[in-house]
GULOMI-359056 format. One record per residue: residue in one letter; x, y, z of N, C-alpha, C in turn. Coordinates in steps of 0.05 Angstrom, whole numbers, plus 32768, in hexadecimal, padded with zeros to 4 digits. Layout:
BEGIN
AXYZXYZXYZ
...
// end
This chain:
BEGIN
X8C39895289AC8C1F895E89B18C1E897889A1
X8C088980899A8BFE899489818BF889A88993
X8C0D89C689888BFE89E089998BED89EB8986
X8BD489F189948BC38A0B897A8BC78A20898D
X8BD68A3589768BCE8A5789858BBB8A5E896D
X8BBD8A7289808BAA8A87897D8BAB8A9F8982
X8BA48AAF89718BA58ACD89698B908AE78971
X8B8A8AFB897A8B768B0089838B628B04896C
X8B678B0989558B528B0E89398B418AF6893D
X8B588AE089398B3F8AC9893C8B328AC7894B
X8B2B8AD389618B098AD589728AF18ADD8963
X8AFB8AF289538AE28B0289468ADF8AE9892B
X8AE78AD689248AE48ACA890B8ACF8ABD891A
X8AD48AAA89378AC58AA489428A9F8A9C893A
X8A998AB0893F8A7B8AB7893A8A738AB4891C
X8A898AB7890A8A868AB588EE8A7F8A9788E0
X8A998A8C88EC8A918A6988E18A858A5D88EE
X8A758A6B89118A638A5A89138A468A698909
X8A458A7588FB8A2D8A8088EE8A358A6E88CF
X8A488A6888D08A498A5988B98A418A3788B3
X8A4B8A2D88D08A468A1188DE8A2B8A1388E4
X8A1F8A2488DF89FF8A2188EF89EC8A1C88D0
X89F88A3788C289E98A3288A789F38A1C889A
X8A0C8A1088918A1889F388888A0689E38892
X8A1189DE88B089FF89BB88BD89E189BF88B1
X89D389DA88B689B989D988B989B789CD8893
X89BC89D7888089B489D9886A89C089B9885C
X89D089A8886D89DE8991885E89C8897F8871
X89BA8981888E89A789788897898689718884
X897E898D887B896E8991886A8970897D8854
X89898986883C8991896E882C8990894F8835
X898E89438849899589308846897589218854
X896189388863894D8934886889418920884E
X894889318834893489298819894A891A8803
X8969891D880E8972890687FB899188F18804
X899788E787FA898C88D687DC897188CE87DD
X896888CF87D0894488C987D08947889F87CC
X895A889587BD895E887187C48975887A87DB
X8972885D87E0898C885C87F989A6885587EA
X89BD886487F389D9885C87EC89E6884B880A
X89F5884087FD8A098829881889F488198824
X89F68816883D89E3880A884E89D98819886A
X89BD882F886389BC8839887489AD88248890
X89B0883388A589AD884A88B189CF884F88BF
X89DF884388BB89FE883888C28A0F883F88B8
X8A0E882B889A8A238834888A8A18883B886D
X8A008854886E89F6885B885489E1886F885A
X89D98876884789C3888E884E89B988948837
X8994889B8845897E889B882F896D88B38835
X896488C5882B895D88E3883C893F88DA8850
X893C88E2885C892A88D1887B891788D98871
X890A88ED886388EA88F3885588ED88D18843
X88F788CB883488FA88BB881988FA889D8822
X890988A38833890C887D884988F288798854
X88E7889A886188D2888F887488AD88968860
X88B9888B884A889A8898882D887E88908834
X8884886B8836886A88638846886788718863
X886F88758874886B8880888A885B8895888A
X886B88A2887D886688C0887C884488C28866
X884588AC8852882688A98850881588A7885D
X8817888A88698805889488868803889F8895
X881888AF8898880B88C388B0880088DB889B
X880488E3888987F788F1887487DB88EF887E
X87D388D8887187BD88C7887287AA88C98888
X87BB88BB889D87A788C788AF87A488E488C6
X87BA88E688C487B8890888CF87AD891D88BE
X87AB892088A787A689328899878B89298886
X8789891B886F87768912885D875E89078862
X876688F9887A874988E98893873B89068897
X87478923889B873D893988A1872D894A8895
X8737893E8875872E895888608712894D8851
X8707893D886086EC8931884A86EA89148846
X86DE8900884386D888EF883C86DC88E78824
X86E288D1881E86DE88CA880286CD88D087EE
X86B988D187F9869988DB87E6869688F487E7
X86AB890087EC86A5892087E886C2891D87DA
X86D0891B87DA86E2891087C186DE891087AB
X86CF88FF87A286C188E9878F86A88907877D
X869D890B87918685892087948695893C8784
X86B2893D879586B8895A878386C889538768
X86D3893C876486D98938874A86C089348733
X86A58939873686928935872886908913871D
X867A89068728867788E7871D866A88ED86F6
X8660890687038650890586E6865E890C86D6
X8673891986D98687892786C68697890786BF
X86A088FF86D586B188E586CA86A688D286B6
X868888CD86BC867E88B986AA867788C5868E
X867288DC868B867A88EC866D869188EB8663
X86A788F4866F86BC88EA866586C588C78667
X86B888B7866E86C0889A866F86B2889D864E
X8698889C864D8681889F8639868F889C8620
X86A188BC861D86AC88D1860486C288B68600
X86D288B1860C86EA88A5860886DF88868600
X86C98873860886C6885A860B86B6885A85E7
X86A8886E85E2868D886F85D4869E886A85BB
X86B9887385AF86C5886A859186CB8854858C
X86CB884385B286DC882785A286CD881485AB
X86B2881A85AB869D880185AB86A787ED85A0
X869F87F3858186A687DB856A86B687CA856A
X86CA87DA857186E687C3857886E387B5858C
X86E287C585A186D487AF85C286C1879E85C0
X86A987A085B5869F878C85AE86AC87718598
X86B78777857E86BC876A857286E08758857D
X86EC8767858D86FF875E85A586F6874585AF
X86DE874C85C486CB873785D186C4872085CA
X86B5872D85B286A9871685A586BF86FB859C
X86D1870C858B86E586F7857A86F986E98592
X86FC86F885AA870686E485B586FF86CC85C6
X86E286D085C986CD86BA85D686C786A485C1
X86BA86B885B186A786A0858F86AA86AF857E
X86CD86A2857886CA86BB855886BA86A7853A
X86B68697854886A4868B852F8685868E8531
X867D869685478662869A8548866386B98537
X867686CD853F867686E78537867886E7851D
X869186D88514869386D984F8866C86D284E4
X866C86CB84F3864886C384EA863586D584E9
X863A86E684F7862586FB85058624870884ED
X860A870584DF860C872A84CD860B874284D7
X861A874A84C48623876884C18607877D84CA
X85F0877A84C485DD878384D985DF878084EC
X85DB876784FB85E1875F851985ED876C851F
X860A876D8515861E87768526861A879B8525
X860B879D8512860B87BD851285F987C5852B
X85DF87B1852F85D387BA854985E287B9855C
X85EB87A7856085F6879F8582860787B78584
X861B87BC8576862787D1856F861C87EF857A
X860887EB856D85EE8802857385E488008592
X85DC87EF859B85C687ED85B985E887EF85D0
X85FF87E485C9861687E485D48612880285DB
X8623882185C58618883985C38606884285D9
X85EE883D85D485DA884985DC85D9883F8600
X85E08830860285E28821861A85FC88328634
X8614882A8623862E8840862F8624884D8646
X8617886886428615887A86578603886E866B
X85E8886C866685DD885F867B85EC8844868B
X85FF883386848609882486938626882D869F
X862F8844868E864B885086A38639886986BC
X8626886D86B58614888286CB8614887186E1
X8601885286DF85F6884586F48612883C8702
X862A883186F4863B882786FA864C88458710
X864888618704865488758719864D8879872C
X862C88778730861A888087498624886A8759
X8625884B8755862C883A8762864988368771
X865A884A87618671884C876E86728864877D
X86618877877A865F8889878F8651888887A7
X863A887487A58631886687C08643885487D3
X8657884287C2866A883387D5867F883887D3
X8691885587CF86A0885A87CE86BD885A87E5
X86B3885787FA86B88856881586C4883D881A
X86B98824880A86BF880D881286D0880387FC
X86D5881987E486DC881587C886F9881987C4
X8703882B87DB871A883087D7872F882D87ED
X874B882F87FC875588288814876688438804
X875C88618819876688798812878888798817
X878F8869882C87A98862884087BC88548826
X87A7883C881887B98829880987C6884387EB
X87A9885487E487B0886687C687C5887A87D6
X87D3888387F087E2889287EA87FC888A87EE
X87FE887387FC8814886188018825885E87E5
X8804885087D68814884E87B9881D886587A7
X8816887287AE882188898798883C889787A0
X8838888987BC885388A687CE886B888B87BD
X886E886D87C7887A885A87C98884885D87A5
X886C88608798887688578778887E8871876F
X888788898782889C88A38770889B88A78792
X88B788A7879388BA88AF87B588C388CD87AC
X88C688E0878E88CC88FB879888B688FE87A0
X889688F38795887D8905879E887D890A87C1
X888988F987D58888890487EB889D891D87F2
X88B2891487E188C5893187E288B7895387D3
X88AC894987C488A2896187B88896896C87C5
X8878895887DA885D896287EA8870897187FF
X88848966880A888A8976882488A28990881B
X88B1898F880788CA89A1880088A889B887FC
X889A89C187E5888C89CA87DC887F89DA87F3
X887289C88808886689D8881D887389DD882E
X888B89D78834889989DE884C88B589FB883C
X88B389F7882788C98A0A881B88DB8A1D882D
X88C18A2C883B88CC8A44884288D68A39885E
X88C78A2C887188CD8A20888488ED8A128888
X88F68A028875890689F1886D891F8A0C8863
X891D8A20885B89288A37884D89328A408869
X891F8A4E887F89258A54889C89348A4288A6
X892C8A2E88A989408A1C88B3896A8A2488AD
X89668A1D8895898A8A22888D898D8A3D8896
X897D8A55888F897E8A6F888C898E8A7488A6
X897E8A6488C2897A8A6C88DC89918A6488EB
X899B8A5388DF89BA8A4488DA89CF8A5C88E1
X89CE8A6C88CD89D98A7D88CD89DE8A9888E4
X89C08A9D88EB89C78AB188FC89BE8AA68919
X89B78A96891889BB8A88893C89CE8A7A8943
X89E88A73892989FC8A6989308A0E8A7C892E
X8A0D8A9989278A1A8AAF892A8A138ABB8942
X8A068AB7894C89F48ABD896A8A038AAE897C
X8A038A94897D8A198A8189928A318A85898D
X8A2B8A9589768A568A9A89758A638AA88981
X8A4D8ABB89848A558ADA89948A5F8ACF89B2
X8A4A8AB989BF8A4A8AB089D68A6C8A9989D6
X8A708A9A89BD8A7E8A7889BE8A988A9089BD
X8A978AA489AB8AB48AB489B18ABD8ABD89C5
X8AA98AC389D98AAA8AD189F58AB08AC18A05
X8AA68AA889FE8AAE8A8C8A1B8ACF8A878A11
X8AD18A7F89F88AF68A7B89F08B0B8A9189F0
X8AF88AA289FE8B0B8AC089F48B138AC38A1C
X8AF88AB58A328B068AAD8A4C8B138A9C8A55
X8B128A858A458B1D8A6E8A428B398A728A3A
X8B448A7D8A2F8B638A808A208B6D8A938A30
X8B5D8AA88A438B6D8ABC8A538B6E8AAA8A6A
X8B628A9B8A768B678A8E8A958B748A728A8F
X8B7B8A5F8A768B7D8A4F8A758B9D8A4A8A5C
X8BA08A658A4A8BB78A658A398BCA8A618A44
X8BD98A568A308BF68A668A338BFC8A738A1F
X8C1F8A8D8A208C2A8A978A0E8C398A8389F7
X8C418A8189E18C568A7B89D08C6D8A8A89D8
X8C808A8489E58C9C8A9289E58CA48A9989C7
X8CA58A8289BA8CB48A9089A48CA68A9D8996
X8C8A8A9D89928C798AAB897D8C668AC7898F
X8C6E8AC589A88C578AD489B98C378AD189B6
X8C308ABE89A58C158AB9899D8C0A8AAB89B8
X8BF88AA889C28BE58A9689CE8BDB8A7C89CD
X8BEA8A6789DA8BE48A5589D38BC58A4289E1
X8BB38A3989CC8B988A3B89E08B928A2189F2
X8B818A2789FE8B7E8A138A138B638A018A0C
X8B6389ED8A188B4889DE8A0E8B4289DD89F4
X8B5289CF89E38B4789D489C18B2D89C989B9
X8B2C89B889C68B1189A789C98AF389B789C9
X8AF789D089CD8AE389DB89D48ACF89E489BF
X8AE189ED89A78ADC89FD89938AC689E28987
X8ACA89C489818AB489B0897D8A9D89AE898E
X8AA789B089A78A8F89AD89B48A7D89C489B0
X8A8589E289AD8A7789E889A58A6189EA898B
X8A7689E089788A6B89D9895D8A5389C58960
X8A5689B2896B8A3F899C89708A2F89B18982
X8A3089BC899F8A1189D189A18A0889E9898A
X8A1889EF89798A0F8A00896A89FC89F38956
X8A0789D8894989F689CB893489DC89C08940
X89E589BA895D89C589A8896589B089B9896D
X89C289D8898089A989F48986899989FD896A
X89AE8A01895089978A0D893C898989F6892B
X898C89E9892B897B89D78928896589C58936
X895F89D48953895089CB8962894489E38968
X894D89FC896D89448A138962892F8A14894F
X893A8A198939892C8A1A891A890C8A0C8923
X891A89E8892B88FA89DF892188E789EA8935
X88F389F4894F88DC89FB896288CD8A11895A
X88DB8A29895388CB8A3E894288C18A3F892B
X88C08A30891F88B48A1F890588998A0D8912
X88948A0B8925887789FA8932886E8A01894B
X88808A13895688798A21897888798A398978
X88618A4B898788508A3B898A88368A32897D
X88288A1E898188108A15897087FF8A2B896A
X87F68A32897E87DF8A4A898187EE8A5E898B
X87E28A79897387E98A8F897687E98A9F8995
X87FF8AAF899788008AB289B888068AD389B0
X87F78ADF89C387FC8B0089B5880F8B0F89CD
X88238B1889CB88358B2A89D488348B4489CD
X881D8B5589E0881F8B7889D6881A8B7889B9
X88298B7A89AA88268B8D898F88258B6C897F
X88378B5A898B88418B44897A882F8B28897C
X882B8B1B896388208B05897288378AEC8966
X883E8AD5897688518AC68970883C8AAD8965
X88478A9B8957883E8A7E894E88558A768935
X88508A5D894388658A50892688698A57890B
X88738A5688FB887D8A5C88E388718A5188D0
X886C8A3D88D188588A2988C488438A2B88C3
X88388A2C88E0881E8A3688E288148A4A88D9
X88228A6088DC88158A8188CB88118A8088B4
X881E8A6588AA88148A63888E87FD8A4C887F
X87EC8A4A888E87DA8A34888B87CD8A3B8870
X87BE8A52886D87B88A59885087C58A5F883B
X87D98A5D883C87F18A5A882787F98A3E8826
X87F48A35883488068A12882D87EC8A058830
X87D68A0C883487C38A00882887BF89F7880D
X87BB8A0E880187C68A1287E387D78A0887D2
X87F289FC87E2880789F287D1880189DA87D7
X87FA89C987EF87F889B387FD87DE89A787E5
X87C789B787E687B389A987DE87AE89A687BD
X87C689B987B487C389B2879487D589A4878F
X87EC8998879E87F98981879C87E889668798
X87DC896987B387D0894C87BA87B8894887AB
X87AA8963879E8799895A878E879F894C876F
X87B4895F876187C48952874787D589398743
X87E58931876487F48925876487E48909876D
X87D28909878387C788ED878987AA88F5878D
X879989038797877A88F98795877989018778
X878288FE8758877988FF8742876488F0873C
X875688F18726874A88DC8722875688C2871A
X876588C7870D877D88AB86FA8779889A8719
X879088A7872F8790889987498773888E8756
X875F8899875B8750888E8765873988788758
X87468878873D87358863872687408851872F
X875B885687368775883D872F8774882C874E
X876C883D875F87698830877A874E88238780
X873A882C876F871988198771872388028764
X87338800874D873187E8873D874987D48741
X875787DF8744877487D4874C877C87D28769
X877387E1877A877987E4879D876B87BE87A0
X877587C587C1877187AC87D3875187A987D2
X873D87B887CE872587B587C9871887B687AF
X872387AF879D872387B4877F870587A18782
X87078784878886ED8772878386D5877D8789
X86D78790879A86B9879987A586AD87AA8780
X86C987BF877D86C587D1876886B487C3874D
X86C987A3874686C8878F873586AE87898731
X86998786874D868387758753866F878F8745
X867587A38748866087BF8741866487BF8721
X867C87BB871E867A87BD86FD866F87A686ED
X867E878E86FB8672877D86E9864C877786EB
X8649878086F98621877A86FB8617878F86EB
X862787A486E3861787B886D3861E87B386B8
X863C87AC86B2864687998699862F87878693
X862D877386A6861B875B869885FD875D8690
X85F3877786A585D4877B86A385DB87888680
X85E5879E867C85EC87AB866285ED878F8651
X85FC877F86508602876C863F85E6875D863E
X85D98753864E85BB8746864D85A987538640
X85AB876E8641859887868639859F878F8611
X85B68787860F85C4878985EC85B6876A85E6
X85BD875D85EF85B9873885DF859A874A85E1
X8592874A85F48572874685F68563873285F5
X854E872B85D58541871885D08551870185CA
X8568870985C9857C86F285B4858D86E685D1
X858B86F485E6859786DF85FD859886C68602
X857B86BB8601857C869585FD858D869285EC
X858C869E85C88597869485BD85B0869285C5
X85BD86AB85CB85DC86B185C985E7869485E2
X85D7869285F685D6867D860785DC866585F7
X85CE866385F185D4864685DA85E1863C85D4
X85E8865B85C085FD865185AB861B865685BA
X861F865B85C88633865F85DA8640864E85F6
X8625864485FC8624863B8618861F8656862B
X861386468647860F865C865C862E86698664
X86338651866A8657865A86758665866D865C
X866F866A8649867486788638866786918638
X865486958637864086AC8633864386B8864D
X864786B08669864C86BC8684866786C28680
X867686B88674869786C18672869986CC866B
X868C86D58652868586EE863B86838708864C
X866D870A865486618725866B867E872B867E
X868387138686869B8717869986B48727868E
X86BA8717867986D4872A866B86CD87458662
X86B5874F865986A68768864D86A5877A866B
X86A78770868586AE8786868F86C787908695
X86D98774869186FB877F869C86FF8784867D
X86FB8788866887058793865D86F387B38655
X86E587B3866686D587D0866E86E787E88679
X86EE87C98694870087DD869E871987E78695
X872387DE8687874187E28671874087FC866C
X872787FF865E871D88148644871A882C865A
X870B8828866B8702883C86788717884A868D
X872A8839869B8746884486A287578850868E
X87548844868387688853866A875688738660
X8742887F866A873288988661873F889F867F
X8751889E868F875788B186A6877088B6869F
X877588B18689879988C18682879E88CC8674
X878688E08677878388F48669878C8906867A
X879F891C867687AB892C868B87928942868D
X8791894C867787808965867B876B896B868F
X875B89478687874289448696874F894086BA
X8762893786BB8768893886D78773894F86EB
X877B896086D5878F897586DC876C898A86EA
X8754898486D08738899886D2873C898C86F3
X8730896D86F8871C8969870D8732896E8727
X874989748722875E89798738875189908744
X875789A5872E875289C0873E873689C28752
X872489AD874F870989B1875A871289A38777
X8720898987768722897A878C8733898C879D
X874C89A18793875A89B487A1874A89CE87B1
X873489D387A9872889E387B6871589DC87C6
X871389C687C986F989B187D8870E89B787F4
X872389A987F3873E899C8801874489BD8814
X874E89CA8801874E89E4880A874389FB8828
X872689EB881C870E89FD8823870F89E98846
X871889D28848871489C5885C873289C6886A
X874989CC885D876189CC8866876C89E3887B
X875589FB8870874F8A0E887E87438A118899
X87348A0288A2872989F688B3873389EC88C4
X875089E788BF875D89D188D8876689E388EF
X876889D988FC877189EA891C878F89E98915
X879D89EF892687C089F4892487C089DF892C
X87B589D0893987C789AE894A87C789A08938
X87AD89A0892187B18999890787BE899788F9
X87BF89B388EF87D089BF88D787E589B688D3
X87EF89B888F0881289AD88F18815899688E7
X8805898888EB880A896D88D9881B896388C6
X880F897B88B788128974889A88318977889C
X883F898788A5885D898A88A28871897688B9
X8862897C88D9886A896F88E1887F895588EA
X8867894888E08874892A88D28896892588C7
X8890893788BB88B4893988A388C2893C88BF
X88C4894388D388D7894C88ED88D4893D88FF
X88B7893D890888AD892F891788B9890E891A
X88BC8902890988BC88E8890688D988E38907
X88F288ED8905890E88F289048915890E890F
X890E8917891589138938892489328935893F
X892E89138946894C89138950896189128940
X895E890A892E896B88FF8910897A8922890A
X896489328901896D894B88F58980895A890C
X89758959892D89848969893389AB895D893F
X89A4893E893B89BF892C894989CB892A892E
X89C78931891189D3893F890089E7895988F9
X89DA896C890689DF8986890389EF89858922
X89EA897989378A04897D89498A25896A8945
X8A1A895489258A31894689298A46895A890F
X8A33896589018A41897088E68A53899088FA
X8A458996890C8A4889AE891E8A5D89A18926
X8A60898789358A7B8985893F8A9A8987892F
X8A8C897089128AA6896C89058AAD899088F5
X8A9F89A088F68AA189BC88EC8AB489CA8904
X8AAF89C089228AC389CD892D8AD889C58932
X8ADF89AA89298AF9899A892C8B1389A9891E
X8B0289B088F88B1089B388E28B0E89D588E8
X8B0389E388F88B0489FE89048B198A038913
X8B2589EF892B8B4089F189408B5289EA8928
X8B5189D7891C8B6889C989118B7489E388F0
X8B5A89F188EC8B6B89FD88D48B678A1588D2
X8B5C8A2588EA8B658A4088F98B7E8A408901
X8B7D8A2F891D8B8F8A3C892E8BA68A218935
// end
């Protein structure tokens, strides 16, 4: 059987390494909240994936609907990214490569009818094509700003964006929670120097009513070694259960005399507004993203049905007088297939004018102050939301962490002290 003595100095180290066990568990807790961002081994058992990163879809939806359901509608969305601005820039970018899109079209439907076409002809069509552009990407915007609601599945565009770069959910929450997440480890530190004081004073009664002497060494030999873990496990699970409560409690400001108390998080709603909402404006309500979710999302056909009727009216309106003919000489079907492909390859051209960074980076900053202006607005039962979640959803997870890292810290504490 193994004696540990003990010395009277080592009481006062005491308070030290558990201010040290408090900031450790707390700060290897934190880490592992956000990584490995893929899973290694086989979690939840024999592997581990950081619980923001595992839980990406989740944590979308609740994004989604606790927070974004809050800040505006789609059409005020849509409304602050400017439609008119978009369809100028669709316009600018579509308007150089008529010629080729048409002559694309043509040669791959009836490149022998085209090859035929004189070089006038083709210079008009060419021409009424031009002239046509804006008025049919205008009618085609207003139309997507009328059914925009039914155009997009807001839930499905952030799922996808969190799912296809799982740092973007690590970034949205490290970013706004920084300082929060910073307190946390910080607090580690001096609330586990705080239970130390208490943990030196209980082992310091414990070893006088329960020691014995070393004859040969006169040292103290201690009693209960067991204790020094158990405390380690309440030290890791108190500041970590600690931390997150003053980090969200209480909701609403409560005034004490001179002082008023509220969460940590909360006092900062206009500051993490700010960081929160120029994330989510650059990173997912962009324009790139919300083109990509009318045309490409689970409701893309509705989008499809708006473009292609303004494609084909445009296309009826170029043939013009020459429509029977083109009918003709084509067939109906052919000539309906024609219009058809002239709008999906509309849409090619015209997605491809949203990757343009600049232009997204402009209509960001507008959709961030829209977002802003309404983020401000939220009540605290709100607000919390937005951070919440990251705890909320595993918050047993973080603190049955930090009491198990707390334990094995006081095991390797008896065993290579004393």
């Amino acid at each position: 059987m193994l004696d540990f003595v003990i010395d009277n100095y080592q009481y006062l180290i005491i308070p030290f390494v558990a201010a040290v066990v408090g900031w450790l568990t707390n700060w290897i807790a934190i880490q592992m909240t956000f990584y490995p961002i893929e899973p290694i081994g086989r979690p939840p058992f024999f592997g581990w994936q950081g619980i923001i990163p595992s839980k990406a879809e989740k944590m979308g939806r609740i994004t989604t609907r606790s927070i974004l359901s809050k800040l505006g509608s789609l059409s005020e969305t849509y409304a602050a990214l400017g439609p008119k601005d978009i369809a100028q820039h669709i316009v600018k970018h579509f308007d150089p490569l008529i010629e080729g899109y048409v002559d694309d079209l043509m040669l791959a439907h009836e490149p022998t009818v085209w090859e035929l076409t004189p070089l006038q002809m083709r210079t008009v069509i060419y021409s009424m094509v031009h002239k046509k552009l804006p008025q049919t990407v205008e009618a085609i915007s207003a139309d997507l700003r009328e059914a925009i609601e039914d155009l997009i599945d807001l839930e499905w565009l952030v799922v996808r964006e969190i799912e296809k770069d799982k740092t973007l959910i690590n970034r949205i929450f490290q970013e706004v929670g920084q300082k929060e997440f910073d307190f946390i480890i910080n607090s580690g530190l001096y609330i586990g120097f705080f239970f130390g004081i208490f943990q030196a004073g209980f082992w310091y009664f414990v070893q006088q009513q329960f020691g014995s002497i070393d004859p040969a060494t006169g040292a103290q030999i201690i009693a209960a070694p067991w204790l020094l873990p158990v405390f380690g496990i309440f030290v890791g699970y108190a500041t970590n259960a600690l931390a997150i409560r003053i980090i969200f409690s209480p909701v609403q400001p409560v005034k004490i005399g001179r002082f008023t108390l509220q969460g940590l998080f909360l006092k900062r709603q206009t500051e993490v507004a700010h960081v929160w909402c120029d994330l989510v404006a650059r990173e997912v309500l962009n324009v790139r993203n919300i083109a990509n979710a009318m045309l490409y999302g689970p409701k893309s056909h509705r989008t499809m049905s708006i473009v292609r009727h303004h494609v084909r009216e445009t296309a009826d309106e170029v043939v013009g007088p020459l429509k029977r003919v083109a009918q003709a000489a084509i067939g109906l079907q052919d000539y309906s297939k024609l219009k058809d492909d002239s709008a999906q390859r509309s849409v090619e051209i015209g997605v491809a004018a949203f990757d343009d960074l600049q232009f997204n980076l402009n209509r960001a900053v507008i959709v961030k102050k829209m977002l802003v202006e309404k983020m401000l607005l939220l009540s605290p039962q709100e607000f919390q939301q937005l951070l919440r979640p990251a705890f909320q959803e595993d918050e047993f997870k973080l603190i049955l962490l930090g009491a198990v890292l707390g334990g094995l810290a006081g095991l390797i504490q008896i065993l290579t002290l004393y």
